[in-house]
C-alpha atoms as one frame of an Amber mdcrd trajectory, in Angstrom:
protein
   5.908 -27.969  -3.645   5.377 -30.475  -0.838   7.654 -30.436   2.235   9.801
 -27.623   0.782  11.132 -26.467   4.145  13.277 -29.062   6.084  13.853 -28.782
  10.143  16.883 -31.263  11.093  17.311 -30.827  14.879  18.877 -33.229  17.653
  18.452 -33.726  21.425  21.146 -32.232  23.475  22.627 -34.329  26.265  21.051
 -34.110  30.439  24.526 -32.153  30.911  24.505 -29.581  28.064  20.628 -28.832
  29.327  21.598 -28.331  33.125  24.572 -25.928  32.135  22.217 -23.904  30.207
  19.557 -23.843  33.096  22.249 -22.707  35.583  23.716 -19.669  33.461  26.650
 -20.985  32.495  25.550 -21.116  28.867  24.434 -17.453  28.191  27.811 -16.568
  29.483  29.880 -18.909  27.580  28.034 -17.305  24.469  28.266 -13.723  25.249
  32.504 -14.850  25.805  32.583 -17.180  22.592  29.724 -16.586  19.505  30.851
 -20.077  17.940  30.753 -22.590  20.690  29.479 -26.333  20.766  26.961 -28.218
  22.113  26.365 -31.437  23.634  23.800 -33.636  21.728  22.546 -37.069  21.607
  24.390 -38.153  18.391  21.007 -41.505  17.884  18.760 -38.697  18.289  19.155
 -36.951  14.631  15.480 -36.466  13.160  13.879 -33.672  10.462  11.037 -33.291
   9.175   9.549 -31.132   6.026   6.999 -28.636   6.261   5.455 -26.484   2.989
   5.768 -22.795   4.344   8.354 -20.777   6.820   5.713 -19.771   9.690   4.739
 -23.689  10.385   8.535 -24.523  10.339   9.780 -21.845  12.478   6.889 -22.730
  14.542   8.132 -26.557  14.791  12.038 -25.104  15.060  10.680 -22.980  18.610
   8.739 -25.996  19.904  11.303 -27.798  19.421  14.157 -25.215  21.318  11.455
 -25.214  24.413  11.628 -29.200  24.773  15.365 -29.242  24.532  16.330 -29.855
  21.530  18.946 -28.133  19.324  18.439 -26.702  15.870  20.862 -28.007  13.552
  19.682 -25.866  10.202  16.422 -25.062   8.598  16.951 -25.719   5.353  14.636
 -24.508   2.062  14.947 -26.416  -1.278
């Protein structure tokens, strides 16, 4: 089946980036498992892939550049 897999992911916000770059944010996680995060809410995007490996792939790519993960989702 075509585009099985969908990645929706969204860009987190200049100030949610630089509090995970100074620390703050692997502490805040280690106090607090469920905690939010600051995204661009016009930046909301997916796209469909046909097997795990190239969407988990896409999903780490897309952590690196700074964006967050929302789900990955398989139909």
């Amino acid at each position: 089946m075509a585009g099985s897999i969908m990645v929706k992911y969204v860009k987190k916000t200049y100030k949610q980036l630089q509090s995970e770059r100074s620390g703050s944010h692997a502490q805040m996680s280690k106090q607090m498992p469920n905690y939010s995060v600051d995204v661009d809410s016009t930046s909301f995007s997916y796209m469909t892939f046909d097997n795990d490996a190239d969407a988990n792939k896409f999903a780490n790519d897309k952590r690196e550049e700074g964006y967050h993960i929302i789900e990955i989702l398989k139909k």
